[in-house]
FILUMDO-443625 format. One record per residue (C-alpha): residue number from 1; residue in one letter; x, y, z. Coordinates in pm, whole numbers. Each point is the difference from the previous one (the first is absolute). Layout:
BEGIN
[NUM; "A"; [X; Y; Z]],
...
# end
This chain:
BEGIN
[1; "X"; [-1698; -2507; -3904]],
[2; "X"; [115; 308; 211]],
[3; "X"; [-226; -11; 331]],
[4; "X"; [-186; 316; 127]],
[5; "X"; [75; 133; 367]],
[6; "X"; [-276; -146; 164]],
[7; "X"; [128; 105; 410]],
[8; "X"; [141; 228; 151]],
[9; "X"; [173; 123; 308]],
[10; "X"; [-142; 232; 171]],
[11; "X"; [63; 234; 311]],
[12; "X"; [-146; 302; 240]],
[13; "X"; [396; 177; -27]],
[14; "X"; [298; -198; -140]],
[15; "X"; [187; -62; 250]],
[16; "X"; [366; 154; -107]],
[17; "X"; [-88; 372; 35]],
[18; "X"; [324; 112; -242]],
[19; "X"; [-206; -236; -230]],
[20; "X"; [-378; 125; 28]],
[21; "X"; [114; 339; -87]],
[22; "X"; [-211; 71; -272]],
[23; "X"; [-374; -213; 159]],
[24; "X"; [63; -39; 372]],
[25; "X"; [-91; 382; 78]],
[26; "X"; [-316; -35; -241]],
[27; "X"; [-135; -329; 216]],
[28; "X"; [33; 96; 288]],
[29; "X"; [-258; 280; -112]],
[30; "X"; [-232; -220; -150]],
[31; "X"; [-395; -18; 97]],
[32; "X"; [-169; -329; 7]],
[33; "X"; [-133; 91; -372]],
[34; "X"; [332; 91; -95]],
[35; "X"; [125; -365; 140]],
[36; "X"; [-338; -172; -171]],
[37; "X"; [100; 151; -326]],
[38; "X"; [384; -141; 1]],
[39; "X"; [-133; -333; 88]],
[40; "X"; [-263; 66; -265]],
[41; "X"; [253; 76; -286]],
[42; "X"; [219; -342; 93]],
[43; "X"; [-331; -163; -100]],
[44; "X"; [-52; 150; -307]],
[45; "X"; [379; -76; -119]],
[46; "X"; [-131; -386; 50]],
[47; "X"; [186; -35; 306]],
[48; "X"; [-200; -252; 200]],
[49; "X"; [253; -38; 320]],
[50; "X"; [115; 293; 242]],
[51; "X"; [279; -123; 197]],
[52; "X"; [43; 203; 344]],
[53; "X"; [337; 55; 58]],
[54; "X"; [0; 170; 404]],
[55; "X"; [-332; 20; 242]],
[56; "X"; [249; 154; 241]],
[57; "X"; [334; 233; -97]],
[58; "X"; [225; 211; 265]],
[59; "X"; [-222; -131; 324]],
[60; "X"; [-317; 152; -212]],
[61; "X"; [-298; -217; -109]],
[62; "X"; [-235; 15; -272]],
[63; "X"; [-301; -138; 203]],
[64; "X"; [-115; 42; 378]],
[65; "X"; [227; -212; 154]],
[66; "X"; [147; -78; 381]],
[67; "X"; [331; -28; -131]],
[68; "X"; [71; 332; -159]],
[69; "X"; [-188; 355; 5]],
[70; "X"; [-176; 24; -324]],
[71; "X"; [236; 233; -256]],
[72; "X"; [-119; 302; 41]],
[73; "X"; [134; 214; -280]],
[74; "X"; [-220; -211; -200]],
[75; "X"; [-344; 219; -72]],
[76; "X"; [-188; -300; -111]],
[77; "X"; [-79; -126; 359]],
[78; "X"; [0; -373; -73]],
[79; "X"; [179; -104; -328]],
[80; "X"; [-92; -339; 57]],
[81; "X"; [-299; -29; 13]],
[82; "X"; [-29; 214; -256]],
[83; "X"; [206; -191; -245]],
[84; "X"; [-176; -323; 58]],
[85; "X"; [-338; 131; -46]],
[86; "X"; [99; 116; -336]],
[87; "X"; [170; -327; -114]],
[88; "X"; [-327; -164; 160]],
[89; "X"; [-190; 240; -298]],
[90; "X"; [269; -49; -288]],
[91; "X"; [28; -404; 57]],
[92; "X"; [363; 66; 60]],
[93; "X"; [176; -280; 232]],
[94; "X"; [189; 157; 260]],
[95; "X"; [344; -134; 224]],
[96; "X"; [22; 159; 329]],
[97; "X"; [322; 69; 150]],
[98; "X"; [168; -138; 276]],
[99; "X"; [248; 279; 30]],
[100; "X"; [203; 181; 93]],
[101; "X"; [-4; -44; 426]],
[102; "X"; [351; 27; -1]],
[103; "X"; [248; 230; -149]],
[104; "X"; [-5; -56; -399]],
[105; "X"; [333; 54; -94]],
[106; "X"; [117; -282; 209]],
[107; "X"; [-146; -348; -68]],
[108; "X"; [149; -151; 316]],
[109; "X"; [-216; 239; 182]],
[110; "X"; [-322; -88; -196]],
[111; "X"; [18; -394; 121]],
[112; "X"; [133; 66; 349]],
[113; "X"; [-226; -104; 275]],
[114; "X"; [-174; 334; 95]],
[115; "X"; [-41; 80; -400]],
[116; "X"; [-200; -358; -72]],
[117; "X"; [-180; 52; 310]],
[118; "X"; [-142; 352; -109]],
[119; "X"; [-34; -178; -385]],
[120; "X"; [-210; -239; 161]],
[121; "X"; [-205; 236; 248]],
[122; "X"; [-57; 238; -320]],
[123; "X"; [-146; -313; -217]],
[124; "X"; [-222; -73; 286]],
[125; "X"; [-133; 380; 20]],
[126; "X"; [-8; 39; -374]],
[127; "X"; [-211; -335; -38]],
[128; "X"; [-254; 116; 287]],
[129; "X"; [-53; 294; -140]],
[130; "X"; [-17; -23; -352]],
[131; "X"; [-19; -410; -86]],
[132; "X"; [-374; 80; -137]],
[133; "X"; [139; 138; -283]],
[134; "X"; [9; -225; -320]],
[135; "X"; [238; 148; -224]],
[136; "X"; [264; -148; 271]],
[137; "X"; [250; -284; -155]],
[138; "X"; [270; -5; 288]],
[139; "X"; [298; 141; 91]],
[140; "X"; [321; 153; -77]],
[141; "X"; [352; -68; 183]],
[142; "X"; [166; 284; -83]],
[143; "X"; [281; -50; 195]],
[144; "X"; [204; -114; -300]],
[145; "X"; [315; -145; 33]],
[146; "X"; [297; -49; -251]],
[147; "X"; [-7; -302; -216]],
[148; "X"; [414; -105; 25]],
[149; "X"; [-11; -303; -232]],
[150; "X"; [-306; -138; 241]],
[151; "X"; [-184; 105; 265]],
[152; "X"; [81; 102; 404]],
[153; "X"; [-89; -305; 164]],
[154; "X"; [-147; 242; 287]],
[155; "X"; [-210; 191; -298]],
[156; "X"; [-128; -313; -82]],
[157; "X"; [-124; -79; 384]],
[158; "X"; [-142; 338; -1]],
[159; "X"; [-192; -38; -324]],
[160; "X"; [-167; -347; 114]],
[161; "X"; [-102; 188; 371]],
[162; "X"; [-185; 263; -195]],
[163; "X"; [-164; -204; -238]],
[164; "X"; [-114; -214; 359]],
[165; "X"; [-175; 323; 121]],
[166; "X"; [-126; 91; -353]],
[167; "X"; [-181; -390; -5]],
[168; "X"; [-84; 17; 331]],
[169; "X"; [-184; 360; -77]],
[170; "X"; [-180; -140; -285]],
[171; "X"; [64; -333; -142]],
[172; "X"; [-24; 150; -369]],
[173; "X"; [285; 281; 57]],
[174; "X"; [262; -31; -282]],
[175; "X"; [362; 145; 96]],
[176; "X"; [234; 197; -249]],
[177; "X"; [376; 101; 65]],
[178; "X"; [189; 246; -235]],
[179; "X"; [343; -107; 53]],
[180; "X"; [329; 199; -172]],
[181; "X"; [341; -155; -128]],
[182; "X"; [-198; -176; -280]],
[183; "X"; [314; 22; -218]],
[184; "X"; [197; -208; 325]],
[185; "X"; [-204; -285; -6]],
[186; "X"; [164; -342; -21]],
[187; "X"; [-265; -226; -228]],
[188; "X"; [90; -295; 87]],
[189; "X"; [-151; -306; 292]],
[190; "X"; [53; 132; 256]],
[191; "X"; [-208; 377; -67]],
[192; "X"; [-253; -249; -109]],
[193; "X"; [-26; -176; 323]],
[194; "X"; [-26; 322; 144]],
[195; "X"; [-267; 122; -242]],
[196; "X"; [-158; -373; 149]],
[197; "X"; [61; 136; 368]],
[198; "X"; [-197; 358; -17]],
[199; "X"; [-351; -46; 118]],
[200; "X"; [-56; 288; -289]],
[201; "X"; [-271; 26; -274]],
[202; "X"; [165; 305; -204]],
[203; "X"; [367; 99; -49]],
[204; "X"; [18; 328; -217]],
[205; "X"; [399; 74; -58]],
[206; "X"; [108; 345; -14]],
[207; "X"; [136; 37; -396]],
[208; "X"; [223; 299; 186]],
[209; "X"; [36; 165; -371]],
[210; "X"; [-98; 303; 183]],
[211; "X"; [310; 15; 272]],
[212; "X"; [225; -100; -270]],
[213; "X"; [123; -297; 99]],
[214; "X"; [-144; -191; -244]],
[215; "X"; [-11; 55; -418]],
[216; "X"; [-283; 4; -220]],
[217; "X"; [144; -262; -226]],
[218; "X"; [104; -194; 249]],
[219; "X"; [-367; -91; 179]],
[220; "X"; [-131; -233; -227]],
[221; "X"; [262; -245; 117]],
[222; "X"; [-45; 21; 381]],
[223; "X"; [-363; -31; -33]],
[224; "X"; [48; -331; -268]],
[225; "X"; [172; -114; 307]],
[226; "X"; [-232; 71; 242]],
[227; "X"; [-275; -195; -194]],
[228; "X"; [201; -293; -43]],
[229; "X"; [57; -26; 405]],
[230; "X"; [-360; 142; 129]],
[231; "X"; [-105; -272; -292]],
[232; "X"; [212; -271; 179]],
[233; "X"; [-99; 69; 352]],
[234; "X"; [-415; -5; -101]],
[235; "X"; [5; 273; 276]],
[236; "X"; [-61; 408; 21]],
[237; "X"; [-109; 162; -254]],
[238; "X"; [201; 209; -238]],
[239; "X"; [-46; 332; -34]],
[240; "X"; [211; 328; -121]],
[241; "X"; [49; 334; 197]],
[242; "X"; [102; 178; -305]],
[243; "X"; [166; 369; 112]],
[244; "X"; [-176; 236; -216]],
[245; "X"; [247; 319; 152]],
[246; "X"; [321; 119; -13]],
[247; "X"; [200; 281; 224]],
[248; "X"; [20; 371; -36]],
[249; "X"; [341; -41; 62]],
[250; "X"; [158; -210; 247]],
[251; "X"; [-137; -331; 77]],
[252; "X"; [-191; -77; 322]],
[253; "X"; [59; 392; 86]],
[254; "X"; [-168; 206; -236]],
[255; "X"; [-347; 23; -130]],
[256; "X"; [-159; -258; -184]],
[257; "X"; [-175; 44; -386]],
[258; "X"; [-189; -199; -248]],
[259; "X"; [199; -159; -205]],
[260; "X"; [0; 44; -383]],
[261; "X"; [-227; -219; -214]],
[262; "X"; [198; -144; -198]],
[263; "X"; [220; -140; 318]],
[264; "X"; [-316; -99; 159]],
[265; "X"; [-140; -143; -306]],
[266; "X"; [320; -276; -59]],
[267; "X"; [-43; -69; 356]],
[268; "X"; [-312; -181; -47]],
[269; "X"; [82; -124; -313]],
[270; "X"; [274; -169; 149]],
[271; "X"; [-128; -118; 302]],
[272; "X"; [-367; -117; -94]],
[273; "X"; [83; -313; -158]],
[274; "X"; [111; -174; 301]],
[275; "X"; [-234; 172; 332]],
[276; "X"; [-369; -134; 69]],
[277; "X"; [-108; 405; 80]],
[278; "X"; [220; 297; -69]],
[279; "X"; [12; 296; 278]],
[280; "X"; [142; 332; 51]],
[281; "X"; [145; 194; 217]],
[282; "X"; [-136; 203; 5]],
[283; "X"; [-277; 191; -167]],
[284; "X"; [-29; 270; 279]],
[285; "X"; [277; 301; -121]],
[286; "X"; [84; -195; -317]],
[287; "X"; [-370; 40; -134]],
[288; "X"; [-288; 216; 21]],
[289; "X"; [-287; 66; -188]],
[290; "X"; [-13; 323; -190]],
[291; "X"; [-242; 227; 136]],
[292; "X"; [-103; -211; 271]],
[293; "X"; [-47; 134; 348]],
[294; "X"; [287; -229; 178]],
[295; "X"; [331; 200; -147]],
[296; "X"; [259; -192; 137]],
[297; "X"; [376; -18; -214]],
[298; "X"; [220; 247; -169]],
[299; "X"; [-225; 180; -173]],
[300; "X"; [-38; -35; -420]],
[301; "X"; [246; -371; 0]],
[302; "X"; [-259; -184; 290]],
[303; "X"; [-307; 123; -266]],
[304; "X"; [181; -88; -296]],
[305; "X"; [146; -355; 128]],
[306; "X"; [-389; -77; 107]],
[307; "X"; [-82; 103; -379]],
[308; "X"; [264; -154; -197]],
[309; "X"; [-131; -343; 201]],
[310; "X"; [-385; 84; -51]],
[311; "X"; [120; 21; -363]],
[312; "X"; [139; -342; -6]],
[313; "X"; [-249; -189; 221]],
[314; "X"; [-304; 123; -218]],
[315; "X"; [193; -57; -298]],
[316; "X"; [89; -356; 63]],
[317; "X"; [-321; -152; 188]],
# end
């Protein structure tokens, strides 16, 4: 049985600005009802977990924070808060991130001494000021690196620090990584010794069908694989950050668009079988609801990607 979306990523501007050409513009202008309304839509698509990708970007935060000035060509003066109020009202379970304090185009950057030490100050800030909130699950490290046949060694020591802090915070925080190169892995003993090493509740592996490095027909088989070893290991877990986009034209450096049904559609078909939860990124650009209040995507595909899937959901549950 093909699984609905039931998470999503989700973000105050994406990060690549070539990429947000058609939503980052329209966020940035968002009220707080405008932001309450996107959160509100996830919910009604069934998706139960928002997964933060940045509460900083560019030496800008998303909260009132020592580390950063707050991002000012936001008009909704404190995103955060606002976004976990709402999940608080929708029941939604939200990951916060622990990113990006360093540069994000450069992993090395993200895990060098100055970057974990600003991670860690953030967590501490974020916790203090918003830990009342119950729609929080954990956090995000989305400081992905490369999966080449098995993990960095030094990603792995970075992982296990954060998830440290993250207990230490709250002895209930659950930790998720997004990691690309899911067509690399190596299955075999020793990727599940490291699976055994990661102090990690959630893995959720990029399907990269979106950046084109990886074919529709050929996910099924990477995530068979992935069960078998997450299976093996009892540890983390499994979870699929399916790419519901593709590129206006070139990859990485033009804008981003919802991508057809149909594509979208034997995505999850193929995938579902072997992932605990199925997740997106993202639904912000890709989807919006028509005639809602929180435009953000190219406009006529974003509405009619959001419909086509409304269509499907209510007709299959």
């Amino acid at each position: 049985m093909t699984k609905p979306i039931t998470g999503t990523f989700f973000e105050f501007e994406h990060h690549n600005r070539a990429e947000g050409k058609f939503y980052n513009e329209a966020m940035f202008a968002f009220s707080e009802e405008q932001w309450r309304a996107k959160v509100r839509e996830t919910a009604e698509l069934g998706m139960d977990t928002l997964v933060l990708l940045a509460t900083a970007l560019r030496e800008r935060s998303y909260y009132p924070s020592k580390i950063h000035p707050y991002a000012e060509y936001l008009a909704c003066p404190n995103v955060l808060e606002v976004l976990l109020d709402e999940a608080d009202k929708t029941g939604q379970r939200v990951f916060l991130s622990v990113g990006f304090y360093g540069c994000w185009l450069d992993r090395y950057d993200q895990i060098d001494h100055e970057a974990i030490g600003r991670s860690l100050q953030a967590m501490n800030e974020i916790s203090g000021q918003y830990g009342h909130h119950p729609c929080i699950e954990g956090w995000y490290l989305p400081d992905e690196w490369c999966i080449r046949e098995e993990f960095d060694p030094r990603f792995i020591d970075y992982v296990n620090l954060i998830s440290a802090e993250a207990r230490r915070l709250n002895p209930k925080n659950k930790t998720i990584i997004a990691p690309y190169g899911t067509r690399l892995v190596k299955f075999n003993d020793n990727y599940v010794r490291q699976l055994e090493q990661l102090d990690l509740d959630i893995i959720a592996y990029q399907d990269e069908v979106g950046v084109q490095k990886t074919r529709v027909d050929e996910e099924a088989a990477f995530y068979e694989n992935l069960r078998r070893v997450h299976d093996k290991a009892g540890r983390a877990a499994l979870w699929a950050d399916m790419e519901t986009f593709c590129f206006e034209g070139q990859v990485y450096k033009s804008g981003l668009l919802p991508a057809p049904w149909e594509r979208v559609k034997a995505q999850m078909e193929a995938i579902s079988p072997f992932v605990d939860k199925l997740i997106i990124y993202s639904y912000q650009g890709m989807m919006t609801k028509p005639g809602g209040i929180a435009h953000a995507g190219q406009e006529g595909t974003a509405e009619q990607l959001y419909s086509d899937y409304k269509a499907w959901l209510d007709a299959t549950t």
